[in-house]
C-alpha positions as CSV (number, residue, x, y, z in Angstrom):
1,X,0.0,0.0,0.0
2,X,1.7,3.8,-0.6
3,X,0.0,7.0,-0.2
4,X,0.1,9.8,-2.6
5,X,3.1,11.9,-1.3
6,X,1.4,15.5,-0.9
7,X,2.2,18.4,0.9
8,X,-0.1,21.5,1.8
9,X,1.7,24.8,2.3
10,X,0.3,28.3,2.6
11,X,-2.9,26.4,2.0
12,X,-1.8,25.2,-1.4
13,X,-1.6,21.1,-2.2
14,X,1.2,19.5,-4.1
15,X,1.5,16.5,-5.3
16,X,4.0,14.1,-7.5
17,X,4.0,11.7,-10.0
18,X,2.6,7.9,-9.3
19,X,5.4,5.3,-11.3
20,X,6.1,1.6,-11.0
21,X,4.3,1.6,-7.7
22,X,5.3,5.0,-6.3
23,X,5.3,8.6,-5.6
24,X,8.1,10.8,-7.0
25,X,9.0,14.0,-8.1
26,X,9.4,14.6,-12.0
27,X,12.9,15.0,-13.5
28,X,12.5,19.1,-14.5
29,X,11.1,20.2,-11.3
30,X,8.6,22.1,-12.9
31,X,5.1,22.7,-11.7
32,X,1.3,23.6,-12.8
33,X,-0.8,25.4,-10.9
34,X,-4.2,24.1,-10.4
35,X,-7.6,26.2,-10.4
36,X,-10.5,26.6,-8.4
37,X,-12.5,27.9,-11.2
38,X,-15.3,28.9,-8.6
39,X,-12.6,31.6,-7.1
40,X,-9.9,31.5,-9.8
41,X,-7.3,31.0,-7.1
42,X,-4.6,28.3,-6.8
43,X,-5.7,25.0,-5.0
44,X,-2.7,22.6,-6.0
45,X,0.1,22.6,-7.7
46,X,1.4,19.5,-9.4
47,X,4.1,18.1,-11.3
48,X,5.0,19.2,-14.8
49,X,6.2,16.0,-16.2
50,X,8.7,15.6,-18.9
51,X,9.4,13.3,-22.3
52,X,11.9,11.8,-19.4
53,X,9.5,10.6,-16.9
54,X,7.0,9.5,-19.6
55,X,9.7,7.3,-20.8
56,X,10.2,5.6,-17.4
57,X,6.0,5.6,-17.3
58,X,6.6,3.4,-20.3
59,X,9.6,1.4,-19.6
60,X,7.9,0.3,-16.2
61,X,4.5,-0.4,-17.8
62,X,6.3,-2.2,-20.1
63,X,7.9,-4.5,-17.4
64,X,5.3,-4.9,-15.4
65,X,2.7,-6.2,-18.4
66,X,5.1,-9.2,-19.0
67,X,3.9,-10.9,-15.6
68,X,0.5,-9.0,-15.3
69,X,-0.6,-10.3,-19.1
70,X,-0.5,-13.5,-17.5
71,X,-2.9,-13.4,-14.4
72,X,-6.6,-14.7,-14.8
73,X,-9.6,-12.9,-15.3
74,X,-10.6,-13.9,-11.8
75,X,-7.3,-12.1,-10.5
76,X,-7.7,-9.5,-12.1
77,X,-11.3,-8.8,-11.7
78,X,-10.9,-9.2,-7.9
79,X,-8.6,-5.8,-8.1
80,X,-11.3,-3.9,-10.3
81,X,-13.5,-4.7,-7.3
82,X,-11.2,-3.4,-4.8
83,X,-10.6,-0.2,-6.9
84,X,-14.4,0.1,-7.4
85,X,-14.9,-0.2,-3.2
86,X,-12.3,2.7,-2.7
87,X,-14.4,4.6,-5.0
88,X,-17.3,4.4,-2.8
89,X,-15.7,5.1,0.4
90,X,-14.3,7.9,-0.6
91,X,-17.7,9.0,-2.5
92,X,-17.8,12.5,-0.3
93,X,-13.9,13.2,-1.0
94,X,-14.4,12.3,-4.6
95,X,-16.8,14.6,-5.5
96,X,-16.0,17.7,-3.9
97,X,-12.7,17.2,-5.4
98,X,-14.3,17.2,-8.6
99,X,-16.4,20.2,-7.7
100,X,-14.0,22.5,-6.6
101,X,-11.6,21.8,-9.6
102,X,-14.0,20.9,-12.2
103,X,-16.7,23.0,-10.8
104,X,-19.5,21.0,-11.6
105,X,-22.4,21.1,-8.6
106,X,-21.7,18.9,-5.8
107,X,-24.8,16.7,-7.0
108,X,-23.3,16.6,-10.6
109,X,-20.3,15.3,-8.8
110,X,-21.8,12.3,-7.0
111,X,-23.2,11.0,-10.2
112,X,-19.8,10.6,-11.3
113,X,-18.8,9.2,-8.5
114,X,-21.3,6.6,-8.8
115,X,-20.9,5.9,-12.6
116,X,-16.7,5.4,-11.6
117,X,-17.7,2.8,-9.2
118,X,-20.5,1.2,-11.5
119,X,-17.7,1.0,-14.5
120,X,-15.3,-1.2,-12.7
121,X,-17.8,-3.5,-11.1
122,X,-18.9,-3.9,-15.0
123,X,-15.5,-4.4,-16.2
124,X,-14.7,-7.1,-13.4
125,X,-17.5,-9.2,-14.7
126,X,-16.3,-9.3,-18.2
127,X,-12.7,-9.6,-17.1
128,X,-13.9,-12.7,-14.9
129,X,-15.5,-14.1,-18.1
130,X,-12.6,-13.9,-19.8
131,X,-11.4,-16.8,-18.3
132,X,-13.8,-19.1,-20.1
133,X,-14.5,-16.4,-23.4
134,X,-10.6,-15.6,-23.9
135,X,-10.2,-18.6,-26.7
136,X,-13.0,-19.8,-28.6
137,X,-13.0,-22.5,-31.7
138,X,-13.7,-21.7,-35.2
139,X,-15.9,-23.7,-37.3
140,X,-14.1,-25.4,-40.2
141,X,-15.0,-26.4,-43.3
142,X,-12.8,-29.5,-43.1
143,X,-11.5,-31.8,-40.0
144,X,-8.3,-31.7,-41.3
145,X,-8.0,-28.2,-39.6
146,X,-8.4,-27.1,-35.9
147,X,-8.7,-22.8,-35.5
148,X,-9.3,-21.1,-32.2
149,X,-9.2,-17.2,-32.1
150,X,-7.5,-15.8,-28.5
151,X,-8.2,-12.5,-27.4
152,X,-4.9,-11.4,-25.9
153,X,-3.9,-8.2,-23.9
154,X,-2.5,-5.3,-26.2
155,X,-0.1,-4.3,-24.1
156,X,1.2,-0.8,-22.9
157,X,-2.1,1.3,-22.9
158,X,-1.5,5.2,-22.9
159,X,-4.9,6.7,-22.0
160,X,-5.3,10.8,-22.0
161,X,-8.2,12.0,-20.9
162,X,-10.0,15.6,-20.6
163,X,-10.9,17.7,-18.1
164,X,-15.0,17.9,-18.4
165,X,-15.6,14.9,-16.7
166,X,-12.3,13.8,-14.5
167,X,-12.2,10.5,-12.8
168,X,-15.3,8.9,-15.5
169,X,-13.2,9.6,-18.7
170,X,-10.8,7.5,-17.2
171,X,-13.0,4.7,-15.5
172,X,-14.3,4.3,-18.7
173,X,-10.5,3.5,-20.2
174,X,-8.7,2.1,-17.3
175,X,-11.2,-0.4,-16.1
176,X,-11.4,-2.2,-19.9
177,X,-7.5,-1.7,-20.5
178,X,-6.7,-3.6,-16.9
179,X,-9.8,-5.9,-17.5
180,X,-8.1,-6.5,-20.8
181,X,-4.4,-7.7,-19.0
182,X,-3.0,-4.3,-20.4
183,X,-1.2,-2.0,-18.4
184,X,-1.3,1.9,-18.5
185,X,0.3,5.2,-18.3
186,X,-2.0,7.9,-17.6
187,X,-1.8,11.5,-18.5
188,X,-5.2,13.5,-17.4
189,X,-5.9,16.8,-17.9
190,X,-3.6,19.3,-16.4
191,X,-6.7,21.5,-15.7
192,X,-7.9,19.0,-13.4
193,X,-5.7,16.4,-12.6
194,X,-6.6,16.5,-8.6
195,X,-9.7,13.3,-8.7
196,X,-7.1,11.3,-10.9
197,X,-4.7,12.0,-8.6
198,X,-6.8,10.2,-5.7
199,X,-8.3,7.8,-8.0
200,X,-4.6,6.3,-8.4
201,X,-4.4,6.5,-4.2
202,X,-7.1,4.0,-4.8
203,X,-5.9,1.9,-7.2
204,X,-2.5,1.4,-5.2
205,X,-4.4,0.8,-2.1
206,X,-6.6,-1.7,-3.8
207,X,-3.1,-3.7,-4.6
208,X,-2.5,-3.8,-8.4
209,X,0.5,-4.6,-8.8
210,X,3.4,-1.9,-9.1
211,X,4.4,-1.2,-12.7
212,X,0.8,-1.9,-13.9
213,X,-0.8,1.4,-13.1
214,X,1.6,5.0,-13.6
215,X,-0.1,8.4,-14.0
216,X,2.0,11.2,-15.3
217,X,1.4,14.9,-15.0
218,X,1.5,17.8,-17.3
219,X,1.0,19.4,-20.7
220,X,-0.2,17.8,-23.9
221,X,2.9,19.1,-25.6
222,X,5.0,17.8,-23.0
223,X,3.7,14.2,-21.9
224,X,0.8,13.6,-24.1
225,X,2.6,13.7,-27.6
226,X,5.8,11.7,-26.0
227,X,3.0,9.1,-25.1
228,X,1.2,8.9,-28.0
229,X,4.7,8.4,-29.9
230,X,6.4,6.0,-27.6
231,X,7.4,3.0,-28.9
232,X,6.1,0.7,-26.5
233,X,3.1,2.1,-25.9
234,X,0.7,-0.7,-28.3
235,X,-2.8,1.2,-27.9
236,X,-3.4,5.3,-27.1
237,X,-6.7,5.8,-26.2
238,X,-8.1,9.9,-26.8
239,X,-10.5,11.7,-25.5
240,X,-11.1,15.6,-25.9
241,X,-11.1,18.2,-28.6
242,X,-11.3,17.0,-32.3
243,X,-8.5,19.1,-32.9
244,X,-5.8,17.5,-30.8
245,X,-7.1,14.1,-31.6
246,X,-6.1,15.1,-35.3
247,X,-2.8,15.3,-33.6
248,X,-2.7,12.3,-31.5
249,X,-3.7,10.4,-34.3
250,X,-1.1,11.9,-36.6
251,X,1.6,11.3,-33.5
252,X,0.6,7.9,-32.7
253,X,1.3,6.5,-36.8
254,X,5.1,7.0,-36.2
255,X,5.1,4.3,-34.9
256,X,2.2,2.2,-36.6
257,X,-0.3,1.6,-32.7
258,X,-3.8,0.9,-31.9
259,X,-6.1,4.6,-31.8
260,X,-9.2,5.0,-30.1
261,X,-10.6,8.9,-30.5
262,X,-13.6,10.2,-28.5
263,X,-14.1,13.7,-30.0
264,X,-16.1,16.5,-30.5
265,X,-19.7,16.9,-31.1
266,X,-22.8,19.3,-32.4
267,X,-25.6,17.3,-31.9
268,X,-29.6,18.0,-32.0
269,X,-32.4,17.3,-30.2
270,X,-35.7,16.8,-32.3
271,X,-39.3,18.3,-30.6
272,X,-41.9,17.3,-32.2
273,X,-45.6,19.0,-32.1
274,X,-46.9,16.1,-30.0
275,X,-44.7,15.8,-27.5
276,X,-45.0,16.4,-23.9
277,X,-44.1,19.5,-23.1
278,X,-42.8,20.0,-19.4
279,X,-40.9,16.8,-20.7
280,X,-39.1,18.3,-23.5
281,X,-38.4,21.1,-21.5
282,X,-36.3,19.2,-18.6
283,X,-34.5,17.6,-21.6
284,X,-33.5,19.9,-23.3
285,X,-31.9,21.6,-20.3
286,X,-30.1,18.5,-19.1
287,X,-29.1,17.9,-22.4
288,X,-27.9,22.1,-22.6
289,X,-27.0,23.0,-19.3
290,X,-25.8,20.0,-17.7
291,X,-22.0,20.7,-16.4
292,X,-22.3,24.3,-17.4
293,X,-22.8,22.6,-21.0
294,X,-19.3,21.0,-21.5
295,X,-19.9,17.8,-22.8
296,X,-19.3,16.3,-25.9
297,X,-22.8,14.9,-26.2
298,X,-24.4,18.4,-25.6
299,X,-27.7,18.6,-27.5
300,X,-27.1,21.8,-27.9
301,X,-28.9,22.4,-31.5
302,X,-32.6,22.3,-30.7
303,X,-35.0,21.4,-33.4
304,X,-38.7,22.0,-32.4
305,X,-42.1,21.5,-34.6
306,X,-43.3,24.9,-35.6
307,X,-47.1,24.6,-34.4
308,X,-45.5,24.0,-30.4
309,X,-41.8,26.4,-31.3
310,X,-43.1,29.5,-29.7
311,X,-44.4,27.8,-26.3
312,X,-41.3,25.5,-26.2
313,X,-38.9,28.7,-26.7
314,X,-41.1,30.9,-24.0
315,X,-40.7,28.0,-21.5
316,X,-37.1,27.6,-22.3
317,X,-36.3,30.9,-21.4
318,X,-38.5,30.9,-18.0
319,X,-36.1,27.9,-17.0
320,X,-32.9,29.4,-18.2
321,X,-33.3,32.9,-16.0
322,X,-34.2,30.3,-13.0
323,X,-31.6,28.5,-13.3
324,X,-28.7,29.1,-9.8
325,X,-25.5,29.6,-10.8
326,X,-22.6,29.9,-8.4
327,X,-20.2,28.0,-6.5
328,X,-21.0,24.1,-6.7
329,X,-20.4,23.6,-3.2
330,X,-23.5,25.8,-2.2
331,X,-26.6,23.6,-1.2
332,X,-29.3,24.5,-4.4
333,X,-26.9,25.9,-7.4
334,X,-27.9,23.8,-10.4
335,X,-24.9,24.9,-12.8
336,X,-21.4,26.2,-11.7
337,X,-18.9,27.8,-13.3
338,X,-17.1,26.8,-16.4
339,X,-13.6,24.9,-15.9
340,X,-10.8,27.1,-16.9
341,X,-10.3,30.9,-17.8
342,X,-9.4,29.6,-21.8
343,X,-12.9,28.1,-22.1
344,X,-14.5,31.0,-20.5
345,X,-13.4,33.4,-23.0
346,X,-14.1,30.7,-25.6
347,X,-17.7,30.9,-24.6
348,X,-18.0,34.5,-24.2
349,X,-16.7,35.0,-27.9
350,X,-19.4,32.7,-29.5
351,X,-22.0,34.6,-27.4
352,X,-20.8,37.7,-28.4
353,X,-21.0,36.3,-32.2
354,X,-24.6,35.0,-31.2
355,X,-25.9,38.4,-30.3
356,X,-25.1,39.8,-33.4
357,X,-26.6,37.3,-35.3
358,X,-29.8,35.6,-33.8
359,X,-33.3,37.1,-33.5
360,X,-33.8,36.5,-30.0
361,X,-31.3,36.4,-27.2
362,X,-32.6,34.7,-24.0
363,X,-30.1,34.3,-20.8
364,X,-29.7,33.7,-17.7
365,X,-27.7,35.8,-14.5
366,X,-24.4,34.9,-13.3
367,X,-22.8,36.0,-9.7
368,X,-20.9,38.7,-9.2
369,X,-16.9,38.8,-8.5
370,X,-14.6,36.4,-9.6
371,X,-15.0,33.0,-11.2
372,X,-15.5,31.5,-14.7
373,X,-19.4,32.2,-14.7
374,X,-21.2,32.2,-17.8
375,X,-25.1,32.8,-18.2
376,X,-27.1,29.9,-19.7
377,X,-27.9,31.4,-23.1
378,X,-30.4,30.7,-25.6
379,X,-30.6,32.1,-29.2
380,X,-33.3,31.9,-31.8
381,X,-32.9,31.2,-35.4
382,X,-29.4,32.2,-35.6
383,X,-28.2,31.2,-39.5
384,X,-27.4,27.5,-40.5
385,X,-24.2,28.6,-41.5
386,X,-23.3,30.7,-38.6
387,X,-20.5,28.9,-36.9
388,X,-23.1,29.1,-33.1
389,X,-24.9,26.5,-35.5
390,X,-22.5,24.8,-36.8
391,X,-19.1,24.7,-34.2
392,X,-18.7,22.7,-30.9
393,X,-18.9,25.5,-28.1
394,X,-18.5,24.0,-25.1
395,X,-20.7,25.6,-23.0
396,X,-24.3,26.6,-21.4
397,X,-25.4,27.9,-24.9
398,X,-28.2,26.4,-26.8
399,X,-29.3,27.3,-30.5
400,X,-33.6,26.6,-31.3
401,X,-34.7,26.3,-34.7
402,X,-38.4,25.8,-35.7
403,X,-39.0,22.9,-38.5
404,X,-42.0,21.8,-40.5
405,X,-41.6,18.1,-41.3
406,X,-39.6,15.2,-40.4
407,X,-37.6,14.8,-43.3
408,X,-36.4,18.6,-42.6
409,X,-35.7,17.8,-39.2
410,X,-33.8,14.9,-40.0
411,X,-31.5,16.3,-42.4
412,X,-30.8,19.4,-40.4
413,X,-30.0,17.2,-37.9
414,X,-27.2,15.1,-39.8
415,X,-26.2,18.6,-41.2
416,X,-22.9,18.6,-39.4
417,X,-19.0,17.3,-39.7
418,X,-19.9,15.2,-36.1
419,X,-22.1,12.3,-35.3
420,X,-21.8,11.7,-31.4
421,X,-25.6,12.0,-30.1
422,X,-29.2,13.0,-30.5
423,X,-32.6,13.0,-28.9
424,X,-35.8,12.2,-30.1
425,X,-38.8,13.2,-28.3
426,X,-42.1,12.7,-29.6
427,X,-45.3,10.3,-28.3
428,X,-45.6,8.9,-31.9
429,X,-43.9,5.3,-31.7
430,X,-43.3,4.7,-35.5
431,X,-42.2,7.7,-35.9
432,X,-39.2,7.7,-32.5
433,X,-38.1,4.7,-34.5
434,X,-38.4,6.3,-37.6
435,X,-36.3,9.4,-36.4
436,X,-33.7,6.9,-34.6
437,X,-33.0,5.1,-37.2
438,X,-32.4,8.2,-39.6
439,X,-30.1,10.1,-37.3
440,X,-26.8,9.3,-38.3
441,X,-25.5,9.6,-34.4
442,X,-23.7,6.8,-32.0
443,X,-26.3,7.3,-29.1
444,X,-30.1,8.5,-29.8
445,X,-32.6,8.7,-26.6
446,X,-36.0,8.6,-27.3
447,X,-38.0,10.4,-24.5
448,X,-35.2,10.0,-21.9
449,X,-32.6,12.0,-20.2
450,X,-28.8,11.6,-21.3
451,X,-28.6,8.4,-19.0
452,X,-25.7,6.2,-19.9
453,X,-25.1,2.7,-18.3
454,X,-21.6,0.8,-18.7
455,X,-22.9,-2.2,-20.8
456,X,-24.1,-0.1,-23.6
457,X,-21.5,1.6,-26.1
458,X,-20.2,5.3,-26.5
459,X,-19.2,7.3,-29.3
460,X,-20.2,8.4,-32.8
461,X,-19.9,9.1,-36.1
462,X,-18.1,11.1,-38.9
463,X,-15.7,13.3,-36.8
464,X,-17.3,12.6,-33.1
465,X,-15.1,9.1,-32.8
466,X,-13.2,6.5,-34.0
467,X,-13.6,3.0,-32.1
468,X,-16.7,2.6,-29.2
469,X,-15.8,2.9,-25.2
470,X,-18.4,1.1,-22.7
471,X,-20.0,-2.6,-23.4
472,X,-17.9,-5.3,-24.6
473,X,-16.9,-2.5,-27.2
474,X,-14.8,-1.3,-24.6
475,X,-12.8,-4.1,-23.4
476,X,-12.4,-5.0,-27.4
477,X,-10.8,-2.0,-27.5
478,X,-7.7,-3.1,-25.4
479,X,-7.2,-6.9,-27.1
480,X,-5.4,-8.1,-30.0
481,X,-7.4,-11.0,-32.2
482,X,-5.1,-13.9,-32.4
483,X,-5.3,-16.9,-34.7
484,X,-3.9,-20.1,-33.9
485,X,-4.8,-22.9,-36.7
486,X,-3.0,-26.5,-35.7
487,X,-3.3,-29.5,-38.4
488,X,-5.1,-32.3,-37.2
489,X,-3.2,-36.3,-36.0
490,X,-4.2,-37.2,-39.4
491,X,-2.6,-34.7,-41.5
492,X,0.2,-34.6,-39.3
493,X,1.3,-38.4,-39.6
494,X,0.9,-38.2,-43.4
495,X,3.4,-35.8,-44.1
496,X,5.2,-37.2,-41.6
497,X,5.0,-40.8,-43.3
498,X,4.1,-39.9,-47.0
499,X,3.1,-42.8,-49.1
500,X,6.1,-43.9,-51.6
């Protein structure tokens, strides 16, 4: 067992890096300040990792997976179970962690906390069922023949992971990649790198081996391109912006590896006339507002039948001037600040590009002082080719357009370079089907919230993804397919004894 090496002076916390098994200090001595985007003052300070240390990340992963390839499902899921039990006891630590440097709403927070915990219990079942599923026989069309296919650990997993949803971003790579018999190097976000920082406190307490688990610290520039371009690193999995996962991509073909990409998004949610009304409503908010609006999946393009657009947009705009923001450790704020000071301006330049473009502004109120507050904001009819339409923002921003029929809806819908989500809501059932099968999007909800459960699949089309996270698609993910075809006795003794 270790603990994460940390000390707190004139209130600030700072931490190392976690490497074959233990806490050290990164070979530049450089740090990164960490933000409480609430305040915008320093909470934490943490090592700014070089090409160096990611190098011995590697080198030890690379040790270690030569002895952990080897242990049993069983063994392995045992640990995933142990991780996901230090998840939950630390549930209250967890998620103000995530609150004050995320700052997501304290509630926002335990749902995260949860999902973590639910992700390796999942992950542990399928790794137990390895034990039996790992090899499995291939029908021949002769008996000459016998083929098996093994699924087999890829190896040395490099996982980089983003800061709107710390500590689930990773569950949701780590669990299938040690499920799997891989081991892994782990850069997270430098923005918020404090809940992966305790997550891998966890892991070491729960007793995976040292070697198998690393987590390095810093820039993109600094350890996540090293990563991606290592040589023994046999898988990088990517989540974030589509632009730097045009770059990990690009990176990670030097040296000819595995790529899974979770990207960007623009997606829509469709309203149609007969839907229920006070339920489109709370979806289209969760699907806008929901962690400030940084998500990937944000329906953030709302669609909505002309004969109900006016009522839907005047109850849209009741809800968004309602809605609390302010620090997400106060008991009944519904949506805190965004996450960092670059998305924050981000934001405020699209809005300011909205204004001057839509018909009707609608937003929200934001606290005064400091923090990285933005008002939930809706526009009205801005243009289809206005880039509020058509660009990933980011944010608590939402775009409504009115349609008259399906077939318009549908192609505005798949009108856009990304293919992540959508949402139908209607109380026509031909017609949900209809819609769901037309949307050319990974994920559609019909009727329902943005829920997301760790046997289903994640991610998208076009530019949104390439590969699936969650589900068996997950674990896949981290395996190589093997084929292993041996002759049968038969065949073997006559070319051993050929007739003369």
């Amino acid at each position: 067992m270790t603990k994460m090496h940390s000390a707190q002076l004139d209130g600030v916390l700072r931490t190392q890096l976690y490497i074959d098994g233990a806490w050290c200090n990164g070979e530049g001595g450089r740090r990164l300040q960490v933000i409480n985007p609430s305040t915008e003052t320093t909470i934490a300070e943490v090592e700014a990792a070089s090409a160096a240390d990611v190098d011995v990340a590697v080198k030890a992963a690379a040790k270690a997976f030569r002895t952990w390839k080897k242990t049993t499902g069983a063994e392995r899921a045992a640990l995933l179970r142990a991780i996901a039990r230090g998840v939950e006891a630390r549930r209250e630590r967890l998620a103000t962690l995530q609150s004050l440097n995320n700052g997501k709403p304290l509630a926002e927070a335990l749902i995260d906390v949860s999902d973590v915990a639910a992700t390796f219990d999942y992950y542990a079942q399928l790794a137990e069922q390895l034990d039996e599923t790992g090899e499995s026989a291939v029908a021949l069309p002769t008996d000459d023949y016998r083929a098996v296919i093994r699924r087999e650990p890829a190896g040395v997993a490099g996982l980089i992971v983003p800061w709107n949803f710390p500590m689930v971003t990773t569950a949701w790579k780590l669990a299938p990649a040690l499920a799997a018999g891989c081991t892994v190097v782990l850069k997270p976000s430098e923005v918020t790198p404090l809940p992966e920082l305790e997550l891998a406190e966890i892991v070491a307490e729960a007793g995976v081996p040292r070697g198998v688990f690393n987590v390095v610290t810093g820039t993109g520039v600094d350890v996540g391109a090293p990563l991606a371009a290592h040589p023994l690193v046999a898988k990088v999995s990517f989540t974030g912006s589509t632009s730097v996962g045009e770059q990990v991509m690009k990176t990670a073909a030097t040296t000819i590896k595995g790529v899974s990409l979770e990207l960007g998004g623009k997606s829509s949610i469709v309203v149609f006339a007969d839907a229920d009304l006070d339920l489109a409503v709370e979806l289209v908010v969760g699907g806008g507002f929901f962690n400030a609006g940084q998500m990937c999946s944000a329906t953030s393009r709302v669609l909505v039948e002309r004969p109900i657009a006016q009522a839907l947009i005047a109850r849209l705009a009741e809800r968004a001037r309602q809605i609390a923001v302010g620090d997400p450790l106060v008991p009944g704020v519904q949506m805190g600040p965004l996450t960092n000071r670059a998305q924050y301006e981000r934001v405020q330049r699209y809005i300011a590009q909205g204004k001057s473009e839509a018909a009707e502004v609608i937003g929200g109120e934001v606290p005064a002082g400091p923090g990285y507050f933005v008002k939930p904001t809706i526009f009205v009819d801005v243009p289809v080719d206005s880039a509020v339409w058509r660009e990933e923002i980011f944010g608590p921003v939402l775009c409504v357009r009115a349609f008259d029929t399906e077939d318009e809806a549908i192609g505005v819908a798949n009108d856009t370079e990304y293919g992540l989500v959508a949402t139908v809501v209607t109380r026509d059932p031909a017609r949900e089907q209809r819609v769901a099968q037309a949307l050319e999007a990974g994920v559609v909800w019909i009727n329902a919230p943005q829920a997301i459960f760790p046997q289903t699949s994640w991610g998208g089309y076009k530019r949104s993804s390439i590969g699936r996270e969650l589900g068996p698609f997950g674990l896949a993910a981290f395996q190589e397919i093997k084929q292993v075809l041996s002759a049968a006795r038969n065949v073997r003794t006559m070319r051993e004894n050929p007739t003369p």
